[in-house]
TINUMAR-975241 format. One record per residue (C-alpha): residue in one letter; chain; x, y, z. Coordinates in steps of 0.5 Angstrom, whole numbers, plus 2048, in hexadecimal, padded with zeros to 3 digits. Layout:
BEGIN
<rec residu="a" chaine="A" x="X" y="Y" z="Z"/>
...
***
This chain:
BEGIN
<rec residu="x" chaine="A" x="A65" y="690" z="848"/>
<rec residu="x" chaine="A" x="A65" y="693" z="84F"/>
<rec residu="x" chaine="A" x="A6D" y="694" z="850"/>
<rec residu="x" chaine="A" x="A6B" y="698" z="84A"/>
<rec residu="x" chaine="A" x="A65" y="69D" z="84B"/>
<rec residu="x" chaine="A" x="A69" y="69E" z="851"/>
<rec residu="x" chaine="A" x="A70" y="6A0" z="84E"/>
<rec residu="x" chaine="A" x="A6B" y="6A4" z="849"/>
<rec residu="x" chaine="A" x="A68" y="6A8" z="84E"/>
<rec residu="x" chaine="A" x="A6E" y="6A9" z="854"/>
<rec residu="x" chaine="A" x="A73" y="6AA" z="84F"/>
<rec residu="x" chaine="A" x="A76" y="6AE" z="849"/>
<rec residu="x" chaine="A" x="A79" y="6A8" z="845"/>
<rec residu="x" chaine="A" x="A77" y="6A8" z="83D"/>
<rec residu="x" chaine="A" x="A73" y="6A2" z="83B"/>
<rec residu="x" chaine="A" x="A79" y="69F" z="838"/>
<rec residu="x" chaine="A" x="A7E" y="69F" z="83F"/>
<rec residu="x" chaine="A" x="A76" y="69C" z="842"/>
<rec residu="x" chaine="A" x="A77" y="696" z="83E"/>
<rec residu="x" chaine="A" x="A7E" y="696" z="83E"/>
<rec residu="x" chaine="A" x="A7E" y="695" z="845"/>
<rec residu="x" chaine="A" x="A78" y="690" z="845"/>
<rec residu="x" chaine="A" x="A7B" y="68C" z="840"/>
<rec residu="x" chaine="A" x="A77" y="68D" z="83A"/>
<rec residu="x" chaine="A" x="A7A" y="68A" z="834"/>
<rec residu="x" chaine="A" x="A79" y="691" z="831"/>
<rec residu="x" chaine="A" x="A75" y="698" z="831"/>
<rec residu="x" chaine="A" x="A6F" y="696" z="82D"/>
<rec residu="x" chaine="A" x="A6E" y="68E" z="830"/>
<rec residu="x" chaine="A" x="A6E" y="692" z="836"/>
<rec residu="x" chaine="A" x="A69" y="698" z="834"/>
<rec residu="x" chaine="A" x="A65" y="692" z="831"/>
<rec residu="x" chaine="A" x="A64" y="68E" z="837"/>
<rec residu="x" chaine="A" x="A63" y="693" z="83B"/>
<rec residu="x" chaine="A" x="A5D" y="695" z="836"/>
<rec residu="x" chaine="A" x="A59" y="690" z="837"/>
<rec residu="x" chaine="A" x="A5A" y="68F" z="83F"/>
<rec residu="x" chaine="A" x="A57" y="696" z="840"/>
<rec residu="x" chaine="A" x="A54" y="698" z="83A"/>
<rec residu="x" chaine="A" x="A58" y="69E" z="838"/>
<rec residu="x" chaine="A" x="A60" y="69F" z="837"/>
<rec residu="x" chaine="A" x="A65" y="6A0" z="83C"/>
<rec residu="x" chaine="A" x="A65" y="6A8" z="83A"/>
<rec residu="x" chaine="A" x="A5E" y="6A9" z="83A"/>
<rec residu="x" chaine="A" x="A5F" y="6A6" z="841"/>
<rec residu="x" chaine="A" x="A63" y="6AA" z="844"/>
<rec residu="x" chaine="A" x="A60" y="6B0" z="841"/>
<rec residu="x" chaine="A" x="A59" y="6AE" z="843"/>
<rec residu="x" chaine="A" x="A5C" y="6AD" z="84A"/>
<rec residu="x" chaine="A" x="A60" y="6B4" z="84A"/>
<rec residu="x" chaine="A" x="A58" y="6B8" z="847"/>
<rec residu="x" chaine="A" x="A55" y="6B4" z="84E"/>
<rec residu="x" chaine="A" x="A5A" y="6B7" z="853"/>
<rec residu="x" chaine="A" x="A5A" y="6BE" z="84F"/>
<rec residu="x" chaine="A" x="A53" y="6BE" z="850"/>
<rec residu="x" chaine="A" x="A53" y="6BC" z="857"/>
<rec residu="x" chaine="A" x="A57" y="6C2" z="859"/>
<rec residu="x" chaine="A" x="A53" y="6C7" z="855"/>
<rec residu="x" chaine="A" x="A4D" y="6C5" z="859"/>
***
């Protein structure tokens, strides 16, 4: 989970290209799995991580 939190916030790679390249059988066991891992799916992920940055600049 950790290569993927990382390709989810360094770069723009859509969540299927993510589990591709980590060898996910498909999409949704990868989104599932990393659901349970982190509480939260792969894109609120990456958005929650995009929200921080953007309020660390306006601050």
């Amino acid at each position: 989970m950790e290569n993927a939190k990382e390709l989810l916030t360094t770069t723009q790679l859509k969540i299927h290209d993510i589990s591709e390249y980590l060898s996910f059988v498909d999409e949704s066991y990868f989104i599932s799995t990393f659901n349970k891992a982190c509480g939260m799916t792969p894109s609120k992920y990456r958005q929650k991580y995009i929200e921080k940055l953007l309020n660390k600049k306006s601050v």
